[in-house]
C-alpha positions as CSV (number, residue, x, y, z in Angstrom):
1,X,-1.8,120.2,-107.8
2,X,-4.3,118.0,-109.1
3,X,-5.4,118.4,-113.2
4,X,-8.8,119.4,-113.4
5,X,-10.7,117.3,-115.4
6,X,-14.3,117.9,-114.2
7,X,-16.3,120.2,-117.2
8,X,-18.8,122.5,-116.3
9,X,-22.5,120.8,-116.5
10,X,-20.9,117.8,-114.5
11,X,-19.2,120.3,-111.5
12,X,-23.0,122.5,-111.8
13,X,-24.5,119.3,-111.1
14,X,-21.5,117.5,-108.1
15,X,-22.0,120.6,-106.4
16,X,-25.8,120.7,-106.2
17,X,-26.2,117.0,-105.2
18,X,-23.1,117.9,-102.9
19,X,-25.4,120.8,-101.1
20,X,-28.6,119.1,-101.3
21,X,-27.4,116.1,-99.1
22,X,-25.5,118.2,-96.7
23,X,-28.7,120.0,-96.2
24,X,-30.5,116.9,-95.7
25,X,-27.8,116.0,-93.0
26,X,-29.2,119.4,-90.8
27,X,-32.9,119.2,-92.0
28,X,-33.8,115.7,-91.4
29,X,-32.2,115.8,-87.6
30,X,-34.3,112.4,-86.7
31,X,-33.4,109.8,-89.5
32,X,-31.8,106.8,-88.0
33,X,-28.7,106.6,-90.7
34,X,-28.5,110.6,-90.6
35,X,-24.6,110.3,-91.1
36,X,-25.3,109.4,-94.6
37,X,-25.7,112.8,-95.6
38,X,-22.5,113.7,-95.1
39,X,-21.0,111.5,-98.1
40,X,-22.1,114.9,-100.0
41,X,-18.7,116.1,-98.6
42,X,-17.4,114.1,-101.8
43,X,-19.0,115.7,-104.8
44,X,-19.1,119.0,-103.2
45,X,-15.4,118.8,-102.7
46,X,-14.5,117.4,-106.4
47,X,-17.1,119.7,-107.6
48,X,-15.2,122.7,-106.2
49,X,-11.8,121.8,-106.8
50,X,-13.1,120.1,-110.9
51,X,-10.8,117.6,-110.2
52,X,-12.0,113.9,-109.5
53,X,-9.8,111.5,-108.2
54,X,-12.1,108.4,-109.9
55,X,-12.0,110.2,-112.7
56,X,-7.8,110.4,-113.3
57,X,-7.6,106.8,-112.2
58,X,-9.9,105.5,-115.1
59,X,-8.7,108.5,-117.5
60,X,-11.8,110.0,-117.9
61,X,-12.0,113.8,-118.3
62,X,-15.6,116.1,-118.8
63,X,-13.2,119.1,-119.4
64,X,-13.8,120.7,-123.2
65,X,-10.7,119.9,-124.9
66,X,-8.1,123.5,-125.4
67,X,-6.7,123.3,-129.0
């Protein structure tokens, strides 16, 4: 299982830009580089699971720290 390390503003905000582009990928039907829209798969899915794989490469975390 991955370690979650996506906090809760930062996984708010990956999961809106995650919808809003997937809804541009069904909404804007004509634009020439349409499959574009689907790179929102990516913070969608990080944003649901709060686990970033760029994020345990460079060590970063958003995560509160437990004590």
């Amino acid at each position: 299982m991955l370690k979650k390390n996506v906090g809760g503003i930062d996984r708010a905000i990956r999961i809106v830009v995650g919808l809003g582009l997937l809804a541009g990928f069904f909404l804007d039907a004509e634009a020439s580089y349409r499959w574009l829209y689907l790179v929102g798969i990516i913070p969608l899915a990080t944003g649901l699971m709060s686990s970033c794989m760029i994020y345990s490469i460079f060590g970063v975390s958003t995560c509160p720290t437990k004590e």
